[in-house]
C-alpha positions as CSV (number, residue, x, y, z in Angstrom):
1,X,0.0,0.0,0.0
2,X,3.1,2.1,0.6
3,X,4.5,1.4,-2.9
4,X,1.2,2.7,-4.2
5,X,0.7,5.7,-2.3
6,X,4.3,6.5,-3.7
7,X,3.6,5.5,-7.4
8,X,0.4,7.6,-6.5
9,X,2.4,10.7,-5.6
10,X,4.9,10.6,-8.3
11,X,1.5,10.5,-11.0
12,X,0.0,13.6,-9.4
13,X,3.0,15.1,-9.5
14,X,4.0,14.7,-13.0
15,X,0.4,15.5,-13.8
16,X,0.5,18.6,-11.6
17,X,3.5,20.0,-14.2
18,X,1.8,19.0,-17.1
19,X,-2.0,20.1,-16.4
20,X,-3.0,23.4,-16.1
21,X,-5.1,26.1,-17.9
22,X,-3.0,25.4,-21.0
23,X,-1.0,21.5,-21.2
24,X,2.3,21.5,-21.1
25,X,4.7,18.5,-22.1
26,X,7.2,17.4,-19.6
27,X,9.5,17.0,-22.6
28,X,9.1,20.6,-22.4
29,X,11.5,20.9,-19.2
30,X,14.7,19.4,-21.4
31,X,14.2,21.6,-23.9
32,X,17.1,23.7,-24.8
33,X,15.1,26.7,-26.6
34,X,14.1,28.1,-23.4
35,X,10.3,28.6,-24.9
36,X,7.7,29.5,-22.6
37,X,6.2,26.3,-21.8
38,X,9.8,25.7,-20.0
39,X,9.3,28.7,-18.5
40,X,5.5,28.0,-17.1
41,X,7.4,24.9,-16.2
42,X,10.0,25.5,-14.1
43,X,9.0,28.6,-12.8
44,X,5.4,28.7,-12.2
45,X,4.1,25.1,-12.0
46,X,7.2,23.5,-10.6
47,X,7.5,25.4,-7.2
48,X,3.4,25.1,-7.0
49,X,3.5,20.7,-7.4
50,X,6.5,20.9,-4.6
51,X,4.5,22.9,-2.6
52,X,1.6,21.1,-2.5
53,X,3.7,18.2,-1.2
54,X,5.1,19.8,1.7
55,X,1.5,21.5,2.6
56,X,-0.4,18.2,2.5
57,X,2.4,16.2,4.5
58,X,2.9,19.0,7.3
59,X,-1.0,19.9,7.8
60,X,-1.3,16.0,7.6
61,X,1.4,15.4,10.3
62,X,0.5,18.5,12.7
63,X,-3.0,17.3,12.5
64,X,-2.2,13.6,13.2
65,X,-0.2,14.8,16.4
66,X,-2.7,17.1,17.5
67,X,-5.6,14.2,17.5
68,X,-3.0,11.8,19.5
69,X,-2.0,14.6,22.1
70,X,-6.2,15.4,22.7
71,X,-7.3,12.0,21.9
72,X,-10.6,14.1,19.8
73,X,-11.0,13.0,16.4
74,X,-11.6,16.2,15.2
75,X,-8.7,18.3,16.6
76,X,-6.5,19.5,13.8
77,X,-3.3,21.6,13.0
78,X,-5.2,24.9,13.4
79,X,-6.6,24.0,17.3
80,X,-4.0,25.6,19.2
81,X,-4.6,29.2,17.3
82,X,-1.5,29.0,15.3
83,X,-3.6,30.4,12.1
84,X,-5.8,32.3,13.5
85,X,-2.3,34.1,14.9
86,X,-1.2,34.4,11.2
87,X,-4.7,35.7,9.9
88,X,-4.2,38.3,12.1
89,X,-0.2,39.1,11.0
90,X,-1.4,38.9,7.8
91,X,-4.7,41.3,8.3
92,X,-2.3,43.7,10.8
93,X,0.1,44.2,7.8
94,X,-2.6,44.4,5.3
95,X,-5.5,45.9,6.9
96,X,-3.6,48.3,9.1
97,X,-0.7,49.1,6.7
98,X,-2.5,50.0,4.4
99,X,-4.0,53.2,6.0
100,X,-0.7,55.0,6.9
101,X,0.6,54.4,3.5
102,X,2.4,51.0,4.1
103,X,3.0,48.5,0.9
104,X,2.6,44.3,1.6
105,X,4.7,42.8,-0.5
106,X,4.5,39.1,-0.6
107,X,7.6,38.7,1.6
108,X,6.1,41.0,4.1
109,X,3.1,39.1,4.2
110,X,4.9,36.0,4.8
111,X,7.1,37.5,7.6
112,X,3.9,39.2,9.2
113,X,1.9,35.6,9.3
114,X,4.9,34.0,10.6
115,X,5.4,36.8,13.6
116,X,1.8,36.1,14.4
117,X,1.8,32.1,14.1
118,X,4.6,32.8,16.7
119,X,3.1,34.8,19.4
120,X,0.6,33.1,19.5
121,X,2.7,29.6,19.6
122,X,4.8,31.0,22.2
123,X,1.7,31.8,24.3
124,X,1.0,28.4,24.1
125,X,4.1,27.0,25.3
126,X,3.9,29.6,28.1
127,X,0.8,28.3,29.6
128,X,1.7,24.5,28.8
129,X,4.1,24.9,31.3
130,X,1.2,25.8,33.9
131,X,-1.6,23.7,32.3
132,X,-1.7,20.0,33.5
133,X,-4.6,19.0,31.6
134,X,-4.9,18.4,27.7
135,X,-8.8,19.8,27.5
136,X,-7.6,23.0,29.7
137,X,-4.7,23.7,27.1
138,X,-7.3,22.9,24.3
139,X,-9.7,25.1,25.2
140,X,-7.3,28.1,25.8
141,X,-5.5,27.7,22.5
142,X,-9.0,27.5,21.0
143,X,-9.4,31.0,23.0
144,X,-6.5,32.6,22.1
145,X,-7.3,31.8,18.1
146,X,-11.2,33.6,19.1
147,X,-9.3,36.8,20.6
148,X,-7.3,36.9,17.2
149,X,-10.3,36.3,15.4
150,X,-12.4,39.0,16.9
151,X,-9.3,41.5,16.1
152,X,-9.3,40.3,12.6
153,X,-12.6,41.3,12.2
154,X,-12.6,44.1,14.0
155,X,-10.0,45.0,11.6
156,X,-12.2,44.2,8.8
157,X,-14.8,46.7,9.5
158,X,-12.4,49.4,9.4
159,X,-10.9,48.6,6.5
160,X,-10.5,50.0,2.5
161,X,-12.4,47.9,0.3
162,X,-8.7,47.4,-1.8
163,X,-6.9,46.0,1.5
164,X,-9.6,43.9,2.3
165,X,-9.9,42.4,-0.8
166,X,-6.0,41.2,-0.4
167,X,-6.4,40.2,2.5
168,X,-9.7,37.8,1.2
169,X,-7.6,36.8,-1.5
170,X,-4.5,35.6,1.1
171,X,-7.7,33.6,3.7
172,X,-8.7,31.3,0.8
173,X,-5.6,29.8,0.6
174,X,-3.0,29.1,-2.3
175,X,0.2,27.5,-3.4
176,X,1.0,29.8,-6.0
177,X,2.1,32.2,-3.8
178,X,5.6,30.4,-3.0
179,X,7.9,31.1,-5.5
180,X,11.8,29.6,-6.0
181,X,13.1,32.5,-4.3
182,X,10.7,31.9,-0.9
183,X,11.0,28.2,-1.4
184,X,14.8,28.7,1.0
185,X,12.5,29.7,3.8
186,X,9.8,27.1,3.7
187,X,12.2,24.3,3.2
188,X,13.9,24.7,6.4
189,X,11.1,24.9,8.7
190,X,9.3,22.0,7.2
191,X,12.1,19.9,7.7
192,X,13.1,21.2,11.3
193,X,9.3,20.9,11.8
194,X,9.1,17.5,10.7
195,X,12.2,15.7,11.9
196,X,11.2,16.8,15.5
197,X,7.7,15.1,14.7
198,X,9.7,11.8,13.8
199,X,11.3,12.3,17.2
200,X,8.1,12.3,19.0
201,X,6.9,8.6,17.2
202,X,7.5,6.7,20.3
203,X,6.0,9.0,22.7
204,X,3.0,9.3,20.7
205,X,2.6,5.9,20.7
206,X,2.5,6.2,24.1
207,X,0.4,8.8,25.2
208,X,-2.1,6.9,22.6
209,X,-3.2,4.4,26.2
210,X,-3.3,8.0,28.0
211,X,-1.2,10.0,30.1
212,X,-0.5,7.9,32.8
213,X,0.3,5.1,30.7
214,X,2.6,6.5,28.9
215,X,4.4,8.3,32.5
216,X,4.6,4.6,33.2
217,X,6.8,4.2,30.4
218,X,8.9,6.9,31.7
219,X,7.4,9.4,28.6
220,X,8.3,12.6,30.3
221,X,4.3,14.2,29.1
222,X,4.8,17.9,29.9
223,X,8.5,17.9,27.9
224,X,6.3,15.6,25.1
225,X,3.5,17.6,24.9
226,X,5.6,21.2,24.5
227,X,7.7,19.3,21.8
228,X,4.4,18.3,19.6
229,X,3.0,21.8,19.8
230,X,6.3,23.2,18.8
231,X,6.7,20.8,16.2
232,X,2.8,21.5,14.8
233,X,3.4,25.2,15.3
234,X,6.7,25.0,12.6
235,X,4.7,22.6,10.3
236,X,1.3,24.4,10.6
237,X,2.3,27.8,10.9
238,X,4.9,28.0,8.5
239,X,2.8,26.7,5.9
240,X,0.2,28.6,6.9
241,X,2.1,31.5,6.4
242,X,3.4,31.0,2.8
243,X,0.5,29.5,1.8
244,X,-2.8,31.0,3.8
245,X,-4.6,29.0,5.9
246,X,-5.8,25.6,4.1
247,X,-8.8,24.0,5.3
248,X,-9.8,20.2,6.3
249,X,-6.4,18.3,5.4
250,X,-5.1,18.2,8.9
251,X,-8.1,16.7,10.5
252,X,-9.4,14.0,7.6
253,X,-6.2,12.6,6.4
254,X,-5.0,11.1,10.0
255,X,-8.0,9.3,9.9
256,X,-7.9,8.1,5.8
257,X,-4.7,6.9,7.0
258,X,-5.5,5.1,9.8
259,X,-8.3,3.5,7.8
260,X,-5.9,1.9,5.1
261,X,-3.3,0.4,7.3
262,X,-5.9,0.2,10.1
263,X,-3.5,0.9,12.9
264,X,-2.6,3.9,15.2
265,X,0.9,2.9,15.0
266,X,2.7,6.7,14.7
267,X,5.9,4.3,12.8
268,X,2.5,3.4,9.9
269,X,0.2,6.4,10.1
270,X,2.7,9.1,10.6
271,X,4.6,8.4,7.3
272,X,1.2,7.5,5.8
273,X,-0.2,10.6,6.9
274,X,2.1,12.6,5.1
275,X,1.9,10.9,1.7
276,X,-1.6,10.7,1.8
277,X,-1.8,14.5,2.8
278,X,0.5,15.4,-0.2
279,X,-1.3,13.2,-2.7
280,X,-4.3,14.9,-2.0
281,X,-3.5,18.5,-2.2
282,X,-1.6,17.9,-5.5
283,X,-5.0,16.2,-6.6
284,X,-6.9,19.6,-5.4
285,X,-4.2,21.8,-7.5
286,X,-4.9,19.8,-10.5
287,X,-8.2,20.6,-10.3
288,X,-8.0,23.8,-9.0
289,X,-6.1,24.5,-12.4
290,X,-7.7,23.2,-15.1
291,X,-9.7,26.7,-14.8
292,X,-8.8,29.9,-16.5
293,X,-8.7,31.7,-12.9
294,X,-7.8,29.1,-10.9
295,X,-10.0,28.0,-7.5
296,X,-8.8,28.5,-4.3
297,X,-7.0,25.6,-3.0
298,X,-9.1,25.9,0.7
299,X,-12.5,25.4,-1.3
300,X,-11.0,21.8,-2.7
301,X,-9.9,20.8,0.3
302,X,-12.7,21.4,2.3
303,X,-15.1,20.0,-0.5
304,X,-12.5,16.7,-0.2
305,X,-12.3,17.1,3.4
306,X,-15.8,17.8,5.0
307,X,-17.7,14.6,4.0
308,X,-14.7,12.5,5.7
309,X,-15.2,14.5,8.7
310,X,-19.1,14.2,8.6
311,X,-18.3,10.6,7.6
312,X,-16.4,10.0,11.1
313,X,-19.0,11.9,13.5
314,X,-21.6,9.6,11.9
315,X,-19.4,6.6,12.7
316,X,-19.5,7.6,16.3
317,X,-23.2,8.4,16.9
C-alpha cells in the first residue's frame, strides 16, 4: 500500500506539471530553446506541485499529532490558534498598513503571518508549562485563536475595500504564492518541523493508552507535549504563512490513514499521513487549475475534506 501511495504521488505530480489552464509536455522541461512552456514549467508550476507536497504532509502530520496529544477525532493543526495568529499578521500588515501608507509585499506578508503564528505559539508554550490538563490547554488555545479572530474582524470593519480584498484573497488559501526564491525559507522549517515530529513517534505511541500510561513508560508528558505543539506550530504555521490558511487536510487525512493500514501505529500512520496528505493537495491543485482563474486551494480541500469529517461523527453516533 506504501508502494502505491508512492507511485500515486509521483502520478500527481507529474500530472500537476503538465496540467493546467493550457497543457504543457514534460519534454518541455529538457528543452534547450528556453520557450515559454519551459518557463510555465519551471517557474510557475514546478515550485506550486513541490508545494503542495510539503502543505499536504505537514498539515497531515501536525494534524495527526494534534488528535493523538487530545485523543478528539476532530482536533487539527489549526486548534492551538496557530492560524488564526497568522490571519491576524497577515490582516495587521494588510489591513492596518494599508491606512498609513504602508505597501505588503509578498515577503512582508509572509514574515507578518509568521510573527503572528509565533506569538501566539509561544503563548501556548507559556501556559503548557502551567496547564496540566490536555482539554484545559485545548480550550485556551482555542481561545487565544477567538481573541485573534475577533481582532481580525474588527479590523475588517475598518478597513478600505482594496486591502480587504488582499487580504480575502490571502484567507482562501494558495500555493502559487511560494515562488523559488521563498521556497529557501519554507524548506527549512518543514524539515526542522518534521524531523522533530519523527522524534516524538514513540512518545505518541505512548500517550495513545493515556497520560499515565505513557508516565509509566517513563514518557516525560509535559517535555512531550511542548515538543508536539512546537513541532505542529513550525509545520502548521509556517505553511500557513506561505500559503494561507488551508482547510480540512489536517483533520481528515489522519484518519484516511488510519483507515488503510488500520492501525494507530505513529511508525505506519505518521509516514502514511504525510503521503496521503500530499497526494491529496496535488490532486486539489490539479483541479484547482484546469480553470482559467484558478479556485482557491481551501475550497477543494474542504469540498474533499468535509464529507470524511461528517463521515467520522456519523461513525460515532
Amino acid at each position: 500500500m506504501t508502494i502505491l501511495l508512492v507511485l500515486l504521488l509521483s502520478l500527481l505530480f507529474v500530472l500537476d506539471l503538465c496540467f493546467g489552464s493550457i497543457r504543457i509536455g514534460l519534454s518541455e522541461l529538457f528543452s534547450s530553446d528556453g520557450g515559454m512552456n519551459r518557463q510555465i514549467l519551471l517557474d510557475l508550476r514546478l515550485p506550486r506541485a513541490i508545494t503542495a507536497v510539503l502543505a499536504g504532509a505537514a498539515l497531515s502530520v501536525s494534524g495527526l499529532m494534534m488528535q493523538t496529544l487530545f485523543r478528539n477525532p476532530l482536533a487539527g493543526p489549526y486548534i492551538l490558534g496557530v492560524s488564526s495568529g497568522a490571519t491576524f499578521g497577515v490582516g495587521l500588515l494588510v489591513m492596518v498598513g494599508t491606512m498609513v501608507g504602508f505597501a505588503a509585499t509578498n515577503m512582508l506578508t509572509v514574515v507578518a503571518a509568521i510573527t503572528g503564528a509565533t506569538v501566539c505559539l509561544l503563548l501556548v508554550l507559556a501556559i503548557s508549562y502551567r496547564v496540566e490538563s490536555q482539554v484545559s490547554l485545548l480550550i485556551i488555545g482555542m481561545m487565544i485563536g477567538s481573541i485573534a479572530g475577533a481582532l481580525v474582524n474588527l479590523m475588517q470593519n475598518f478597513a478600505n475595500p482594496d486591502a480587504l480584498k488582499l487580504f480575502i484573497v490571502w484567507s482562501l488559501g494558495s500555493l502559487s504564492s511560494v515562488t523559488w526564491h521563498e521556497m529557501p525559507l519554507l524548506l527549512p522549517i518543514f524539515v526542522l518541523g518534521l524531523l522533530l515530529a519523527l522524534v516524538l513517534i514513540k512518545p505518541l505511541n505512548g500517550l495513545l493508552l493515556g497520560e499515565n500510561y505513557a508516565r509509566g513508560l517513563g514518557i516525560n508528558v509535559s517535555r512531550t507535549r511542548m515538543l508536539i505543539v512546537l513541532s505542529t506550530g513550525l509545520l502548521a504555521g509556517g505553511i500557513t504563512a506561505f500559503c494561507g490558511p488551508i482547510a480540512f487536510v489536517g483533520v481528515a487525512v489522519p484518519h484516511l490513514a488510519r483507515g488503510l493500514f488500520r492501525t494507530s501505529n505513529h511508525r505506519i500512520t505518521m509516514p502514511v499521513s504525510a503521503l496521503v496528505g500530499a497526494d491529496l493537495l496535488l490532486l486539489c491543485d490539479i483541479i484547482a487549475n484546469q480553470f482559467t482563474y484558478p479556485l482557491p486551494i481551501s475550497t477543494l480541500s474542504a469540498l474533499f475534506g468535509a464529507p470524511i469529517i461528517i463521515w467520522i461523527i456519523l461513525r460515532r453516533i
